[in-house]
DRENBAVO-962190 format. One line per field, with one value per residue: chain; residue in one letter; residue number from 0; x, y, z of N, C-alpha, C in turn. Coordinates in Angstrom, 2 decimals, decimal comma, padded with zeros to 5 digits. Layout:
% DRENBAVO-962190
kette <- c(A|...)
rest <- c(A|...)
nr <- c(NUM|...)
n.c1 <- c(X|...)
n.c2 <- c(Y|...)
n.c3 <- c(Z|...)
ca.c1 <- c(X|...)
ca.c2 <- c(Y|...)
ca.c3 <- c(Z|...)
c.c1 <- c(X|...)
c.c2 <- c(Y|...)
c.c3 <- c(Z|...)
***
This chain:
% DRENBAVO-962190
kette <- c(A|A|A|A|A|A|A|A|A|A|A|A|A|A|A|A|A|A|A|A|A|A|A|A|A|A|A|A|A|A|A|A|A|A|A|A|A|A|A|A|A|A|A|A|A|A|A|A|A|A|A|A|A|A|A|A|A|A|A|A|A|A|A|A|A|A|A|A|A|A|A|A|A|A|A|A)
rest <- c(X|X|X|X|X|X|X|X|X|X|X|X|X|X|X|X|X|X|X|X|X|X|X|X|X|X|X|X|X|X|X|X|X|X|X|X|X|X|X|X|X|X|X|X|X|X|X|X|X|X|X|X|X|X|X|X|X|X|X|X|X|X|X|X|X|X|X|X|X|X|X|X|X|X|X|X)
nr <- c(0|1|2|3|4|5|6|7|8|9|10|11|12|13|14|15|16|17|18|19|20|21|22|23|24|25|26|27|28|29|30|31|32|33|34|35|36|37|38|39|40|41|42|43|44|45|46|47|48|49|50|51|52|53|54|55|56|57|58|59|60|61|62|63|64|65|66|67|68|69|70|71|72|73|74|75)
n.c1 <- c(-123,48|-120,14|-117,05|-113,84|-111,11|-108,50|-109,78|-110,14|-107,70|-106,40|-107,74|-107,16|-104,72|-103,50|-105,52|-107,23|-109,97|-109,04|-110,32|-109,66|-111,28|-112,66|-113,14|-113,27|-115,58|-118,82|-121,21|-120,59|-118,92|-119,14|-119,13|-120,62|-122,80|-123,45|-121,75|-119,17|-118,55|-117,46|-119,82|-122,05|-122,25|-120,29|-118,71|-120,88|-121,13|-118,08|-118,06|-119,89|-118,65|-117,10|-118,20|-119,22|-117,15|-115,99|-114,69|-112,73|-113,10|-111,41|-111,57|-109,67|-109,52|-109,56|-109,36|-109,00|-108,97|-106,03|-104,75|-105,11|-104,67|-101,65|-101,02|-101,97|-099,48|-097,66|-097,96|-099,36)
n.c2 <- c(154,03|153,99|155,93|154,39|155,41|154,38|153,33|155,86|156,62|154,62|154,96|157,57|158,63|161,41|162,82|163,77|162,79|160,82|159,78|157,61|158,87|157,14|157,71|156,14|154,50|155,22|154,52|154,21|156,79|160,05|163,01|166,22|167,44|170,33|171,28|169,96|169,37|165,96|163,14|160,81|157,43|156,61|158,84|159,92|157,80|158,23|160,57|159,93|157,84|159,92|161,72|160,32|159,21|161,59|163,33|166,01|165,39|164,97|164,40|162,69|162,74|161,10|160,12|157,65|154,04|153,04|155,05|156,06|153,86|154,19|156,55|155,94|153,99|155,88|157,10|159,30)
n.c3 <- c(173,37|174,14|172,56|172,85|174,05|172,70|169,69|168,76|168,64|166,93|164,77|164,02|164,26|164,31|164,98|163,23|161,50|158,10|155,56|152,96|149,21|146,55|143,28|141,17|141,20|140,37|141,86|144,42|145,14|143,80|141,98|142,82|140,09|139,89|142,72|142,40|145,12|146,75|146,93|148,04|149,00|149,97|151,32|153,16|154,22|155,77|156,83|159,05|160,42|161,68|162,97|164,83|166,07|167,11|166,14|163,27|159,95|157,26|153,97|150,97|147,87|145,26|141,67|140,59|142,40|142,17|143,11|145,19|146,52|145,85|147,31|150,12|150,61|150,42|152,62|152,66)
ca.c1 <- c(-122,20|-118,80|-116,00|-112,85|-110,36|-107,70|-110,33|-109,88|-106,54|-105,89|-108,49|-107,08|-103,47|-103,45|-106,34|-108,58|-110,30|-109,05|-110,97|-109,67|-112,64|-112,32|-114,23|-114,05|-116,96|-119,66|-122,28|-119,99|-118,74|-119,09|-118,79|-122,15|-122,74|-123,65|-121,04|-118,47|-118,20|-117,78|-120,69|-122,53|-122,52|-118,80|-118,64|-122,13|-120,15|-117,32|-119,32|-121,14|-117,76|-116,41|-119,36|-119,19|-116,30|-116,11|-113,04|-112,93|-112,85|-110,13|-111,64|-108,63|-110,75|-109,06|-110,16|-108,91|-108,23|-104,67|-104,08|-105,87|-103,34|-100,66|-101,28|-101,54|-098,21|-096,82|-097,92|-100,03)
ca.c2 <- c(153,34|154,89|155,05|154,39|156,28|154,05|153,17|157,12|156,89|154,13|155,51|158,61|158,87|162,78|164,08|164,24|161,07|160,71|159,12|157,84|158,43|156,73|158,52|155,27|153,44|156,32|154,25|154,23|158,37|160,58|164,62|167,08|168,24|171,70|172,02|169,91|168,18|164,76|163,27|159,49|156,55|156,55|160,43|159,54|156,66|158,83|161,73|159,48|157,96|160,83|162,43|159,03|159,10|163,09|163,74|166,63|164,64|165,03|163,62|162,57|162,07|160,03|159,66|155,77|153,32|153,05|156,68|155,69|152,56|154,97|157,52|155,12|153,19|156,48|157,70|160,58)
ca.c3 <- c(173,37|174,37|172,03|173,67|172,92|171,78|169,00|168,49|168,33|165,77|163,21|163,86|165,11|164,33|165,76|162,10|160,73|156,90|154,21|151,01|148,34|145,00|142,69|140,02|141,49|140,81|142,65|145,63|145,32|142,53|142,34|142,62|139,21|140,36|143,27|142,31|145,75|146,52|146,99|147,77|150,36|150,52|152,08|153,95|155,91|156,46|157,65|160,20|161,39|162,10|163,94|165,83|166,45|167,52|165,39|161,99|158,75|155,96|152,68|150,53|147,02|143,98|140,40|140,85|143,04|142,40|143,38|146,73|146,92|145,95|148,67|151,05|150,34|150,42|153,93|152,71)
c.c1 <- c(-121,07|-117,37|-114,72|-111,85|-109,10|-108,50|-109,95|-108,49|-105,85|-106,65|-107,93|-105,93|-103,07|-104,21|-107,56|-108,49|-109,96|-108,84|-110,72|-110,62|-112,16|-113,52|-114,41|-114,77|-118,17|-120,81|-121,95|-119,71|-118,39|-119,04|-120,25|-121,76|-122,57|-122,31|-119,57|-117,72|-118,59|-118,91|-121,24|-122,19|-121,24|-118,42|-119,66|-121,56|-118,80|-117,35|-119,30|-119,66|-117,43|-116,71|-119,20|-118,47|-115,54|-114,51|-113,46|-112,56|-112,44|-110,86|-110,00|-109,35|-109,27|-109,60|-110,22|-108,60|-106,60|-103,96|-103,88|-104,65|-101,85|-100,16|-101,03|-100,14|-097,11|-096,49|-098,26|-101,31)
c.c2 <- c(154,37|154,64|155,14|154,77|155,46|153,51|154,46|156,93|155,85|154,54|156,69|159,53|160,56|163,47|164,10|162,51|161,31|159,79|159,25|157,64|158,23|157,06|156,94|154,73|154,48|155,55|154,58|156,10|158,43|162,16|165,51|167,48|169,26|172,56|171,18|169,22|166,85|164,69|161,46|158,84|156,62|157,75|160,02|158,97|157,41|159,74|160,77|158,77|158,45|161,71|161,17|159,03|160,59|163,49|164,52|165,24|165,47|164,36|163,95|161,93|162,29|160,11|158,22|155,25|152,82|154,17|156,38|154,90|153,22|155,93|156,76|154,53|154,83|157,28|159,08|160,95)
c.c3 <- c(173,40|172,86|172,67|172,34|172,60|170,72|168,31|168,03|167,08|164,84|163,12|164,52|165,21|164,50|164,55|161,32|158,95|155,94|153,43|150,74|147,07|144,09|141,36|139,97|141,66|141,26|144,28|145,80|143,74|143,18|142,10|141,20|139,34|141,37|142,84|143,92|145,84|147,06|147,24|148,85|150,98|151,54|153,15|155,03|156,72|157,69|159,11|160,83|162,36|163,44|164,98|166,46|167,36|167,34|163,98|160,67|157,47|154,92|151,66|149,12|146,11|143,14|140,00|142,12|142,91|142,58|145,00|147,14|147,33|147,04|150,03|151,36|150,61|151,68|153,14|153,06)
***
C-alpha cells in the first residue's frame, strides 16, 4: 500500500511525525528501568507509524495527560 502524501502531510506538517506519550497509563508507556527510555505499546505504535509512514519521529513524553492536553492547546 502507498501512502499518499497528503496523508504525510497532515500527520506531519513539518517533515517529523510527533508523538505525545503519557507516561500515566504505565500499561500503555512507561520508562526502562535500566535506560530510562520510554518504553511500551504507545512508542511501539509510534515507531511503526513513522517507519510507515517514512518520516523521523519526535517523541514528546508527559508524566500526565494534562501536560499532553496542555502541549497540545499550546501548539508545542
Amino acid at each position: 500500500m502507498t501512502v499518499v502524501s497528503s496523508v504525510v502531510q497532515a500527520f506531519a506538517p513539518t517533515g517529523t511525525l510527533r508523538a505525545s506519550i503519557n507516561l500515566g497509563n504505565p500499561i500503555l508507556a512507561n520508562r526502562d528501568a535500566s535506560t530510562g527510555e520510554p518504553v511500551g505499546v504507545s512508542i511501539d505504535l509510534a515507531r511503526a507509524l513513522a517507519e510507515r509512514l517514512g518520516l523521523p519521529l519526535e517523541l514528546m513524553v508527559f508524566d500526565k495527560a494534562a501536560q499532553s492536553v496542555d502541549a497540545v492547546k499550546n501548539g508545542a
